[in-house]
C-alpha positions as CSV (number, residue, x, y, z in Angstrom):
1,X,0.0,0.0,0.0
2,X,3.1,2.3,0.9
3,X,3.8,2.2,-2.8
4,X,1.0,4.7,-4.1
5,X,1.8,7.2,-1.9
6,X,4.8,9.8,-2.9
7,X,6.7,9.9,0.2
8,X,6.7,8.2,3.7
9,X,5.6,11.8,4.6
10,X,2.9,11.3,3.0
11,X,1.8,8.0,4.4
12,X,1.9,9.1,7.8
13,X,0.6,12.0,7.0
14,X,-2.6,10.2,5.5
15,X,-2.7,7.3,8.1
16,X,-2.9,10.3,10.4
17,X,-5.9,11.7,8.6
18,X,-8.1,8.7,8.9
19,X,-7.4,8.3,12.4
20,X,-7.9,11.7,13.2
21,X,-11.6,11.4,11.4
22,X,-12.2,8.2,13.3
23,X,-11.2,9.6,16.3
24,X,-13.6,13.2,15.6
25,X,-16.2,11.2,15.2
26,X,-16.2,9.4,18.6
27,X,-16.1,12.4,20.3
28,X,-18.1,14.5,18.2
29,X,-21.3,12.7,19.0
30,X,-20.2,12.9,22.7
31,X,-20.1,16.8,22.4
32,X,-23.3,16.4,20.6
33,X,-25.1,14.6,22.8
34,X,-23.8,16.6,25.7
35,X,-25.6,19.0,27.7
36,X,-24.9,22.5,26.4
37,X,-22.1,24.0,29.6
38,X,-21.2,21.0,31.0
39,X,-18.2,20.1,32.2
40,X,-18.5,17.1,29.4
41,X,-19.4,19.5,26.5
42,X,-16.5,21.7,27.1
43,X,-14.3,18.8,27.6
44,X,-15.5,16.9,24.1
45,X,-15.4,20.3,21.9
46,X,-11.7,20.7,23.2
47,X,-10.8,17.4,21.9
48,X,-12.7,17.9,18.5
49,X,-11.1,21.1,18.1
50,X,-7.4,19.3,18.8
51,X,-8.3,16.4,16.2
52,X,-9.3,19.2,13.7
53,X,-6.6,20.9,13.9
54,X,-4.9,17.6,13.1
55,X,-6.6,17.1,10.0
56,X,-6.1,20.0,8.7
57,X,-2.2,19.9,8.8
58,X,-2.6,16.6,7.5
59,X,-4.7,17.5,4.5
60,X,-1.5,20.7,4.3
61,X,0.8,18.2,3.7
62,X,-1.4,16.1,1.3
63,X,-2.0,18.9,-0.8
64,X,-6.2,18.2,-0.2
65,X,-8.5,21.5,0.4
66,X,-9.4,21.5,3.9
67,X,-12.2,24.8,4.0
68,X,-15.0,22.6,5.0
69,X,-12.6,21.4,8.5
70,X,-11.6,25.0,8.8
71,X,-15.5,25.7,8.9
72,X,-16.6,23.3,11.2
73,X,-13.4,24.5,13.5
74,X,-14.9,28.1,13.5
75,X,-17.8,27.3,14.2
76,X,-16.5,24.8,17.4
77,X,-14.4,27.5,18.5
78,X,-16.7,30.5,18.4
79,X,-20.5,28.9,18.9
C-alpha cells in the first residue's frame, strides 16, 4: 500500500488523517449529545477542536482543500 503514496511523509501524513476522522467522530457525538455548559461538552469540543486541527495539517501536507474542516473549527471554536 506504501507504494502509491509519494513519500513516507505522505503515508503518515494520510494514516494520520483517517485516524484523526475516526477519532472526531467518537467524540463528536459525545459533544453532541452533551448537555450544552457542561463540564462534558467543554471537555468533548476541546478534543474535537485538537483532532481538527490535526486534520487539517494533515490535509496541508497532502495537498487536499481542507475549507470545510476550517468551517466546522470556526464554528466549534466561536459557537
Amino acid at each position: 500500500m506504501k507504494d502509491k503514496f509519494l513519500s513516507t511523509e505522505h503515508y503518515i501524513a494520510y494514516n494520520q488523517l483517517e485516524n484523526d476522522y475516526k477519532n472526531f467522530i467518537v467524540h463528536y457525538d459525545d459533544y453532541y449529545n452533551s448537555e450544552s455548559g457542561s463540564e462534558n461538552f467543554e471537555k468533548q469540543k476541546l478534543i474535537c477542536i485538537k483532532y481538527l486541527e490535526s486534520a487539517i495539517a494533515q490535509k496541508a501536507i497532502l495537498l487536499i482543500d481542507s475549507k470545510s474542516d476550517y468551517d466546522k473549527l470556526f464554528n466549534l471554536k466561536f459557537n
